[in-house]
Each structure stands twice: as C-alpha cells, then as structure tokens.
TORVOMI-865815 format. One record per residue (C-alpha): x, y, z; residue in three letters. Coordinates in steps of 0.02 Angstrom, whole numbers, plus 32768, in hexadecimal, padded with zeros to 4 digits. Layout:
! residues N
XYZALA...
***
This chain:
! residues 192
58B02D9C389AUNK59472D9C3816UNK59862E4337E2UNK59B92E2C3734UNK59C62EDC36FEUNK5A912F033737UNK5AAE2E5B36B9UNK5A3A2EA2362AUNK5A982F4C3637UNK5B502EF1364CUNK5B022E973595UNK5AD72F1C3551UNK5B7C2F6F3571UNK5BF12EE0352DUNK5B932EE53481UNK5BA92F933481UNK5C632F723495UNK5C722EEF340DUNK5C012F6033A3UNK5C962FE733B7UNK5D012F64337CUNK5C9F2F3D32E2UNK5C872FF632AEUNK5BE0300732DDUNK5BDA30953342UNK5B2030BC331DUNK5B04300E3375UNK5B6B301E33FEUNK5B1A30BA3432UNK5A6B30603428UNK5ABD2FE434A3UNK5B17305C3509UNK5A5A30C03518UNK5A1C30143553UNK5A992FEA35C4UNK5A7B309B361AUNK59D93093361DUNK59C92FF43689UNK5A6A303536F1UNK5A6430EF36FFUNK5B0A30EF3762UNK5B60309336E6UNK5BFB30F936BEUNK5C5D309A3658UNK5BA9308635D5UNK5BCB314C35E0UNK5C77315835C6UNK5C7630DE352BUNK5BEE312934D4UNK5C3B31D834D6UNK5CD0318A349EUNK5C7531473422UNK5BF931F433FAUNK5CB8324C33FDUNK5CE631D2336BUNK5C5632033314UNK5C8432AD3330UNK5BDE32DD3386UNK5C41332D3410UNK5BB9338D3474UNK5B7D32DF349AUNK5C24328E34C8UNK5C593325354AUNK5BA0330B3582UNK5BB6325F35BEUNK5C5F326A35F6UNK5C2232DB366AUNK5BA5326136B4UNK5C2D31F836B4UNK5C98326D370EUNK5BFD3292378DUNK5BF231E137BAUNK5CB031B337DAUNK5D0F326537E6UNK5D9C31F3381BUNK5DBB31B73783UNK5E5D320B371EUNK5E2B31AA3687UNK5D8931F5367FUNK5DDE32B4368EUNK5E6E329235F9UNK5DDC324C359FUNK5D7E32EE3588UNK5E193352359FUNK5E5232FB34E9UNK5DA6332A34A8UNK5DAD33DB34EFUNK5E4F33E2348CUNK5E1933A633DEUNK5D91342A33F2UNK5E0F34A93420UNK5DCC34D234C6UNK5E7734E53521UNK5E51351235CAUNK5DBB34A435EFUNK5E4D340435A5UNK5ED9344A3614UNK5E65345136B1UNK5E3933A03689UNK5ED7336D366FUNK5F2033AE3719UNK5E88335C375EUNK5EC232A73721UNK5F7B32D4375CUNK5F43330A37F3UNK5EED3272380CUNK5F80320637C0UNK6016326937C2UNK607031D8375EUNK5FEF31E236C2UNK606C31ED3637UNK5FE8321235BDUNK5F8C32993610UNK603D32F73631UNK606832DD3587UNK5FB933323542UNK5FBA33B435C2UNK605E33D73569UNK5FF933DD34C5UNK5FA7346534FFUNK602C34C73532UNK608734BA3478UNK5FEA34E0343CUNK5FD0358234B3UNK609035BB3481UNK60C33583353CUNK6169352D3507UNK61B7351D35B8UNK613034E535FEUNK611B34553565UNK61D5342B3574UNK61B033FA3630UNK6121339A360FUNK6165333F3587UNK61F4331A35D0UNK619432CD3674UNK613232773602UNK61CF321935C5UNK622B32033650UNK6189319B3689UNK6169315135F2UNK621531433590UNK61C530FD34DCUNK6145319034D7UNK616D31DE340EUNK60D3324F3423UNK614032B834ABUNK61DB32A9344CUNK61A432E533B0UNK6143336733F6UNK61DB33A73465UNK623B338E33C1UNK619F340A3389UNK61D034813408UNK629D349133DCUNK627834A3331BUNK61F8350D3349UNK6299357B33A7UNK62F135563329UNK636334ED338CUNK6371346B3303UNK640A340C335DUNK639133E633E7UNK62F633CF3375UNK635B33583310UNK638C32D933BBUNK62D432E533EFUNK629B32833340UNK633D3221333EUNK630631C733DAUNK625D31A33385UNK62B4315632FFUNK632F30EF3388UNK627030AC33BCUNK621930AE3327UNK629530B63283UNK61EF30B7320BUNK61933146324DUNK615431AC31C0UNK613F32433235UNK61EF32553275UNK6238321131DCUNK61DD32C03183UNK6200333331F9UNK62BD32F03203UNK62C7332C3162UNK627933D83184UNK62FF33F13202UNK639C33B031A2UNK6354343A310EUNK634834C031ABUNK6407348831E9UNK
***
C-alpha cells in the first residue's frame, strides 16, 4: 500500500508558501492547517504559518506554533531568533533575550541573533553590553547597517557625537542612499 499522505502535506505546504508570496496569508494558513493536519510533525508547516499569523499580527497564535516548532526540533537556532524577534515586537524582553542566547548558543556565529540580542540591550538601557554585541555582530558580518546604526544609537545616545557620527558614516560608505542614516546624520551634525 502507497502512503500518499507525507506528499499531500509537502503540497499543501508549498501552496502555502506561494500563497505567502501572493499576499494571501488567510490562504496560506488554510494550507499550512492542511499540511499539519496530514503531518503532525511537520515543523517547518508550523514555523511558516506563525510567521505568517505574526504578519497578521495575531501573535498569541504565532508564539503558539513556534513553540511546537521549537518542541519538535529544539536544535534549531532559527526557530529560537524567530520567536525571540516576536517576543521583542511585543516587548517581552526577557522571554526574546533567553531565546536569543538560545540560538547563539546553538550557533555562536549567528550574526543576526547577536545583533537582536543587542536590540534588547539598547532597549533595556544596557549600553555596554549592546556595544559588544553589536560590535560581534559586525565583525561577523561586516555589511550589517542595523548594528551600525544602532551602535551609532548608542554614542548619540552618550552624547558622543564624534563616534555616533563614524558609526552612520560607514552606513553611508555601504549604502550612500539610506534615508535612515542620512536623517540621523543630520541630527548629529545639529548636536556637534
């Protein structure tokens, strides 16, 4: 006898995926729904449709099924910075910084997760701690503007404007048109 049923679900998933692409979340969660219900252990069908419940801002949902996710491969440091970036645009600090050190833990390389964890840390008033992460972050990822800016953050925030005022002139060395650092440039030049 043919078990069709890992196929369906793999279906189901993929048009759940292009569904994502064509902005219809609503649709995509009908076939992520389908694609877990014929695979149960499916964790990627989990881990897409909270993305997809977090775009919709339906956020009890999203944590909920990264979660699962998490219960079925607590390996995974994707998984952990996932809901660790949701835990932070919900504000929940410490339940985002334990998942970030979770994903670092697991991958002490993730550039991403280092830089976020930083995040939190500018966001909790922990500046030293921030200026370490984000400056891991670009030492292992050298074209990372998020971490520069925010470290630029940090030293305006100090009011060490000198040093705010290299952090955005390398984003502009790697990116000359971005609107971010080309505003808060002139924030600092008016604070000089």
């Amino acid at each position: 006898m043919l078990n069709i049923t890992p196929q369906l679900a793999e279906a189901y998933f993929n048009r759940g995926l292009g569904r994502i692409s064509l902005n219809e979340a609503q649709q995509a969660i009908n076939d992520f729904n389908q694609a877990i219900s014929l695979n149960p252990e499916f964790t990627e069908a989990y881990y897409c449709r909270g993305r997809t419940y977090s775009t919709l801002r339906d956020y009890r949902k999203a944590i909920e099924d990264y979660n699962r996710a998490i219960e079925q491969e607590p390996q995974a440091p994707y998984l952990y910075f996932s809901r660790g970036t949701l835990y932070t645009e919900v504000e929940q600090f410490d339940p985002a910084l334990d998942d970030f050190n979770q994903a670092i833990a697991l991958e002490p390389t993730y550039s991403k997760a280092i830089s976020n964890r930083g995040t939190i840390y500018l966001l909790t008033q922990q500046y030293d701690k921030a200026l370490s992460d984000f400056s891991q972050a670009i030492t292992l990822s050298p074209q990372d503007i998020k971490s520069y800016i925010n470290r630029g953050v940090i030293y305006f925030t100090l009011e060490q404007y000198q040093k705010a005022l290299n952090e955005i002139n390398q984003v502009l060395a790697i990116d000359p048109n971005n609107t971010v650092a080309l505003r808060f440039k002139e924030d600092i030049l008016a604070a000089l």
